[in-house]
N, C-alpha and C positions, 0 to 999 in steps of 0.2 A: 504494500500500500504506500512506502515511503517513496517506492520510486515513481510511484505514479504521480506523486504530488510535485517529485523534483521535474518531470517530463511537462507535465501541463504548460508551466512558465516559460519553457523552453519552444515548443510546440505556438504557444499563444506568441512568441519574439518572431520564431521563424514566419509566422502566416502574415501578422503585421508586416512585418518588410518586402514581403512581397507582394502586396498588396498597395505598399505605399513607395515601393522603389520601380517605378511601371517603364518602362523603356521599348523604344520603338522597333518593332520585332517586322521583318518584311519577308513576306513566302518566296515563293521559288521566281525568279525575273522571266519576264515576257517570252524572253530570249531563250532561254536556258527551256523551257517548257514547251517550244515551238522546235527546237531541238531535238529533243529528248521524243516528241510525238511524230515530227517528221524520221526519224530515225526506225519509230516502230512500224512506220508504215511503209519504209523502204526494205525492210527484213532485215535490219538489224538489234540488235539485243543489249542496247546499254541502255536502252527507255526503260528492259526490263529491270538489269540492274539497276539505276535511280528507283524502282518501285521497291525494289528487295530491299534495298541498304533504309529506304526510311520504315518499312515496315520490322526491320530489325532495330533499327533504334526507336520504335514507338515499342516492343515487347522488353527491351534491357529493363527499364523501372519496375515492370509489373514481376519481373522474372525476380529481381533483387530484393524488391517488398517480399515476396513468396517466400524467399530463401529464409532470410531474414527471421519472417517470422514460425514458418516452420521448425529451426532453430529455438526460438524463443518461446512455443512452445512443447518441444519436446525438453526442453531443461526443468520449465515450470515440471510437469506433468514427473519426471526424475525428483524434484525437489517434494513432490505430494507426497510417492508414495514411498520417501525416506523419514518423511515425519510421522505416515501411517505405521509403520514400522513400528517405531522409536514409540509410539503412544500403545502399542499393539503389548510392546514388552514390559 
């Protein structure tokens, strides 16, 4: 419970700043996307790659959170049933 209390604070810093640090974010250029689409229509395959490489960086986060907390808990769940234990004796 103590860490949950130390996480909130930290949690509530992290979402403010991002929310109030907003910086100008621009998609893929005109160019680069007329490119990338003329490419696929002449039979070549780097239009596919550009689709491959952002759809593997839109999965890296979700993959890391998983890990993460799959980790986190198979420790809790280690820490239960050492004090069932210990209460058992």
């Amino acid at each position: 419970m103590k860490q949950i209390i130390r996480i909130i604070p930290i949690f509530l810093l992290t979402l403010s700043l991002q929310f109030t640090s907003v910086s100008t974010v621009e998609a893929q250029c005109p160019m680069c996307r007329m490119s990338a689409e003329s490419n696929l229509k002449n039979g070549g395959s780097s239009g596919q790659g550009l689709n491959n490489g952002i759809l593997y960086m839109l999965i890296t986060p979700y993959l890391l959170v998983g890990v993460v907390g799959y980790i986190w808990w198979r420790n809790r769940r280690k820490e239960g049933e050492e004090e069932d234990l210990i209460l058992v004796d």
